[in-house]
C-alpha positions as CSV (number, residue, x, y, z in Angstrom):
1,X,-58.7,-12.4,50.8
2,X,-62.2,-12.2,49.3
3,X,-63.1,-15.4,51.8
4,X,-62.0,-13.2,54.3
5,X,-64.3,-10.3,53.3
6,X,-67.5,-12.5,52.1
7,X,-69.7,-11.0,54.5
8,X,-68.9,-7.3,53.7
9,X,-69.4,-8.4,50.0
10,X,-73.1,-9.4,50.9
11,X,-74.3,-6.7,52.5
12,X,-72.8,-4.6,49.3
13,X,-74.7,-6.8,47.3
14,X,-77.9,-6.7,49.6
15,X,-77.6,-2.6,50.0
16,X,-77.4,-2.1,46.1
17,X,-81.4,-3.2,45.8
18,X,-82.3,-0.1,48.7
19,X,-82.8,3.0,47.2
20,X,-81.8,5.4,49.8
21,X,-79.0,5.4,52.4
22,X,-79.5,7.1,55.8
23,X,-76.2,9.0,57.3
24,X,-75.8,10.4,60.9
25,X,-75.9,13.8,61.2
26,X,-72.0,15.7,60.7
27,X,-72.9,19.0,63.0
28,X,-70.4,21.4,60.6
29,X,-67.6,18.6,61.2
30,X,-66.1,16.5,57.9
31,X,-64.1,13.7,59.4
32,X,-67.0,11.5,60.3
33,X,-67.5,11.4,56.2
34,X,-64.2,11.4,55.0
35,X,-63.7,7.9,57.5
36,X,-66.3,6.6,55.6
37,X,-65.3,7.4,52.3
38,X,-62.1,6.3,53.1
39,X,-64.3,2.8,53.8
40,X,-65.9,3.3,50.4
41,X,-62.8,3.1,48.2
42,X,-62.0,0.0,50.0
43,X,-65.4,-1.9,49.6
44,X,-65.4,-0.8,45.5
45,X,-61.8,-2.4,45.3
46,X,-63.6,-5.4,47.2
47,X,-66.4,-5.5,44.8
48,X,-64.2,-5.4,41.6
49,X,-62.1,-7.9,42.9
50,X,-64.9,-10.2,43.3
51,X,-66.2,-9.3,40.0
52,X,-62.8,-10.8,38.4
53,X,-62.8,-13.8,40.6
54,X,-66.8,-14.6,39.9
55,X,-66.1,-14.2,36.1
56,X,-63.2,-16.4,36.1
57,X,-65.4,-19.1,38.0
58,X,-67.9,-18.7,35.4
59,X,-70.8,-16.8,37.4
60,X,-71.3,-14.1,34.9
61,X,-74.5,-13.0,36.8
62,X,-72.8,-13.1,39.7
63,X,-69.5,-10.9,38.6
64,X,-72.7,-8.3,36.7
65,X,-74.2,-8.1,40.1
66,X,-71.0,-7.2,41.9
67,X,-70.6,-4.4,39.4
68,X,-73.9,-3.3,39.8
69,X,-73.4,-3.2,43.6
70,X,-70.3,-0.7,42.8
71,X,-72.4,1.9,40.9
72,X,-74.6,1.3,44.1
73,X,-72.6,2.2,46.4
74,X,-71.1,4.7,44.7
75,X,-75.1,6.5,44.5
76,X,-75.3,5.9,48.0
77,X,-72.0,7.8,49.1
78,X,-73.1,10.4,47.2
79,X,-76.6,10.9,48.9
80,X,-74.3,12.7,51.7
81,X,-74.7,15.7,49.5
82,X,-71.5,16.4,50.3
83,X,-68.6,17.6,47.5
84,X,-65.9,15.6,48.8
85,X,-68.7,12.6,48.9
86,X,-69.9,13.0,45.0
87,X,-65.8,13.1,44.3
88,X,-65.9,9.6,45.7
89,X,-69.1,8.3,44.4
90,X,-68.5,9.8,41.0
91,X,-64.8,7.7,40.9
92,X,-66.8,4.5,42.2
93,X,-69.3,5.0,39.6
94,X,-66.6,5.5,36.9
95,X,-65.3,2.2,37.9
96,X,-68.7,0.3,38.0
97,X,-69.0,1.1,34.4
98,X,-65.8,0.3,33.6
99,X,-66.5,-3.2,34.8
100,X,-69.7,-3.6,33.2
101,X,-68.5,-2.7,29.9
102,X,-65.4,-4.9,30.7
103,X,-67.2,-8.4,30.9
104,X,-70.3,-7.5,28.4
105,X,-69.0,-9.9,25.7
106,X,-68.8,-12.3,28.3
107,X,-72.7,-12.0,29.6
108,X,-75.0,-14.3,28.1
109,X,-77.3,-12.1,26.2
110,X,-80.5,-12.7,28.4
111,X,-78.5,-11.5,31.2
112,X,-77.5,-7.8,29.2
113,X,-81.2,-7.7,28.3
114,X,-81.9,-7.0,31.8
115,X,-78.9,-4.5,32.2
116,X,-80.9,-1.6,31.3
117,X,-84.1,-2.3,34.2
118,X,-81.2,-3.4,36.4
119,X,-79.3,0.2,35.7
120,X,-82.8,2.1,36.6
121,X,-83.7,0.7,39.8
122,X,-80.1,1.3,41.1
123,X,-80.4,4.3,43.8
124,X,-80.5,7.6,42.2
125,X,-77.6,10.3,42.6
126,X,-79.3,13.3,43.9
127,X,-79.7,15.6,41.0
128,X,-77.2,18.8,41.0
129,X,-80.2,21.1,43.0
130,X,-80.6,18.3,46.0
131,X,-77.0,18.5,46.0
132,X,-75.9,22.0,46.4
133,X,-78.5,22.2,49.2
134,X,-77.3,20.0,51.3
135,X,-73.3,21.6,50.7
136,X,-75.1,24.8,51.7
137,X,-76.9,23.3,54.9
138,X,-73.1,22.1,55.9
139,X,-71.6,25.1,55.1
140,X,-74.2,27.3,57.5
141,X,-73.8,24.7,60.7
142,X,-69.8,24.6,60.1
143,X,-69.5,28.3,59.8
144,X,-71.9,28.6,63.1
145,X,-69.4,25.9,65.1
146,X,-66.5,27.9,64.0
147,X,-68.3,30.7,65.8
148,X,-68.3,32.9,62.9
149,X,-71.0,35.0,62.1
150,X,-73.7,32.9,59.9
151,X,-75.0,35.7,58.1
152,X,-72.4,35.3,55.8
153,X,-73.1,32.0,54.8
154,X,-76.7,32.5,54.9
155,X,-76.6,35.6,52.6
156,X,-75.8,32.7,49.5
157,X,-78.7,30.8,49.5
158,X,-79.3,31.9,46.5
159,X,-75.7,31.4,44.9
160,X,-76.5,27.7,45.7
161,X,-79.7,27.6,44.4
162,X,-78.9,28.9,40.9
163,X,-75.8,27.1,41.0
164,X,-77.3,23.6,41.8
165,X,-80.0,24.4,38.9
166,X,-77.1,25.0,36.4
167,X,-75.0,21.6,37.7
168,X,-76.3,19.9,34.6
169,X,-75.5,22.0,32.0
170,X,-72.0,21.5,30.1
171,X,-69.3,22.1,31.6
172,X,-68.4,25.9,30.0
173,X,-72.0,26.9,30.1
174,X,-71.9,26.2,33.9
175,X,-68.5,28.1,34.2
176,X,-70.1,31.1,32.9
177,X,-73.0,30.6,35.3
178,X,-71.2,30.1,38.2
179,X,-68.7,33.3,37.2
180,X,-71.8,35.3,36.6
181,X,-73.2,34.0,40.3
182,X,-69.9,35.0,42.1
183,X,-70.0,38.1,40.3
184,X,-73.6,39.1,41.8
185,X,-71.7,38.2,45.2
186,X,-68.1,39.7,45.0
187,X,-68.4,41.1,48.6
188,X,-68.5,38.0,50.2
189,X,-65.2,36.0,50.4
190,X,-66.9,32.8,50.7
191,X,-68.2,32.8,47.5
192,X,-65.4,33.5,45.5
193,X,-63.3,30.8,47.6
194,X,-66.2,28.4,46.9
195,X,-66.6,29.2,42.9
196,X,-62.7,27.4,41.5
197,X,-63.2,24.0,44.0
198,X,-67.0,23.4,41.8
199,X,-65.5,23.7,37.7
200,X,-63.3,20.4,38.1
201,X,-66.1,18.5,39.5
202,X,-68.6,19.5,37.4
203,X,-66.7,19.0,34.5
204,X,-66.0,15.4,35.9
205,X,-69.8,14.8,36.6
206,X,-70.6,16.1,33.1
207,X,-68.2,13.5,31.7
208,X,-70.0,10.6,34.0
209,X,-73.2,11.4,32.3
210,X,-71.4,11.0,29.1
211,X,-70.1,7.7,30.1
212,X,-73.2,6.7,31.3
213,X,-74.8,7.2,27.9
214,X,-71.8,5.3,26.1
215,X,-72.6,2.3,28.6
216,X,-76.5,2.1,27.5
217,X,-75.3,2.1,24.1
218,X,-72.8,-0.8,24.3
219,X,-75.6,-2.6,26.0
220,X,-77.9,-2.0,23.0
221,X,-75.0,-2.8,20.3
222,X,-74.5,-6.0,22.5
223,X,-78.5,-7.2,22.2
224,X,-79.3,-5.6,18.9
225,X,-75.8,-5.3,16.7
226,X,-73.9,-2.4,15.4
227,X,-76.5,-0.9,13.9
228,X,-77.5,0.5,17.4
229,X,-74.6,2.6,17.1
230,X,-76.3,5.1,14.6
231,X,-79.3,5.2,16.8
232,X,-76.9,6.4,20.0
233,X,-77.0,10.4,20.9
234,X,-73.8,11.8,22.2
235,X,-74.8,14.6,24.7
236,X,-72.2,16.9,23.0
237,X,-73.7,17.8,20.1
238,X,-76.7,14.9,19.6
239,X,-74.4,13.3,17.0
240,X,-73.7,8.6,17.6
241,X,-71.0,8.2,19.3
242,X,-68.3,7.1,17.4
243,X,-66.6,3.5,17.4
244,X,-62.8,2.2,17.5
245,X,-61.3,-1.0,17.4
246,X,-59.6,-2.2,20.9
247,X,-57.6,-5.1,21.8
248,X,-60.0,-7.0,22.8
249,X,-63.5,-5.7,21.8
250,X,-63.8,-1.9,20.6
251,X,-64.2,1.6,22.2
252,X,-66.9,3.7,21.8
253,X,-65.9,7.4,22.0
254,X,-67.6,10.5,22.9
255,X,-66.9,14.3,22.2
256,X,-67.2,15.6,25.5
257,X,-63.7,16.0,27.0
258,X,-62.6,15.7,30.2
259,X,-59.0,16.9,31.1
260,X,-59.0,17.8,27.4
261,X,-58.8,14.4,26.4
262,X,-62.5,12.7,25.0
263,X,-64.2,10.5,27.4
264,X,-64.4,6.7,26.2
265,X,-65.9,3.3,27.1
266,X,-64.1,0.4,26.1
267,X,-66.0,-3.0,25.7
268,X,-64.2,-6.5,26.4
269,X,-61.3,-7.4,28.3
């Protein structure tokens, strides 16, 4: 099967080194992006596979580069700026890291050294402002080809703005901020439809950071020892992460919560 795919795998690999995907133009109309998205889960499952198989064939640079190529292409689905896109990327992302953390023990240690340039010139995911600008340029052509009047959409520019500018924070801080936004606009039904589908996310984004955070520090435990651990800074209170044994290596826990439940990284497989 992964014979069968080798040239899609590639040009993952080859896209992960350009730092900014270009998309057609939607008009106000979804499908186009959700077909590609559905082309997205497919290509991560590819990657991961590949990952496994290079690992298991002893190419340990070769099964880090096809998880790089996953957080990659995760970015790049996300530069839609596009909710149900960022859903997607944020899930492929989630994955990437997984993988990563996964085979770490099994990297030679020059190859983690690199890890953290390697991480940095991955493409960037459009920060929470470049984000909600781009939902709000969507939302103002698909309310125009619906034939509806676009004042209504247009009146929220501002909603969006503030909103993108608060994307960051954690995840009840930007709850209140996005109440107190909805409340300055409680005439207009689309802002209170749009206010409950932007908490889960956020909260889910919010937890990526985390995890991307518990990733750099496994990479530094890996080069430099445990004593990295103390030096780490969970974003929920500035505290180290804390450390568990696992089955096969150990997990490194954080206190922000997602779902209610703390979000984790665990290293080896």
């Amino acid at each position: 099967m992964l014979k069968s795919h080798r040239e899609i795998i590639d040009l993952l690999l080859a896209a992960a080194s350009k730092p900014q995907a270009t998309w057609p133009e939607l008009n106000g109309d979804i499908q186009p992006a959700l077909n590609v998205l559905n082309s997205t889960r497919r290509a991560a499952s590819y990657l991961w596979l590949q990952s496994r198989y290079d690992l298991s064939q002893n190419q340990p640079k070769q099964a880090m580069d096809d998880a790089l190529a996953m957080i990659a292409l995760g970015r790049h689905a996300a530069q839609r700026n596009l909710l149900v896109c960022r859903l997607v990327a944020d899930g492929v992302e989630n994955i990437g890291i997984d993988r990563i953390a996964a085979i770490l023990p099994s990297l030679p240690k020059e190859l983690v050294k690199t890890l953290p340039d390697r991480i940095a010139k991955l493409p960037p995911m459009p920060d929470g402002k470049t984000f909600m600008a781009g939902e709000f340029a969507f939302a103002q052509k698909t309310i125009r080809a619906q034939k509806v009047p676009g004042a209504l959409i247009d009146v929220l520019g501002p909603f969006y703005q503030n909103i993108g500018e608060a994307w960051s924070l954690p995840p009840a801080e930007f709850s209140d901020k996005l109440d107190a936004e909805v409340a300055k606009m409680m005439l207009n039904p689309f802002a209170k439809t749009i206010a409950p589908s932007l908490k889960r996310p956020q909260e889910t984004e919010y937890a990526l950071q985390a995890k991307r955070a518990l990733l750099n520090t496994a990479i530094d435990m890996t080069t430099s020892g445990e004593a990295a651990l103390t030096k780490s800074k969970d974003p929920e209170g500035g505290q180290p992460f804390t450390s568990k044994p696992a089955p096969h290596g150990y997990t490194l826990v954080s206190k922000v919560r997602r779902s209610d439940k703390p979000v984790t990284l665990t290293i080896g497989e």
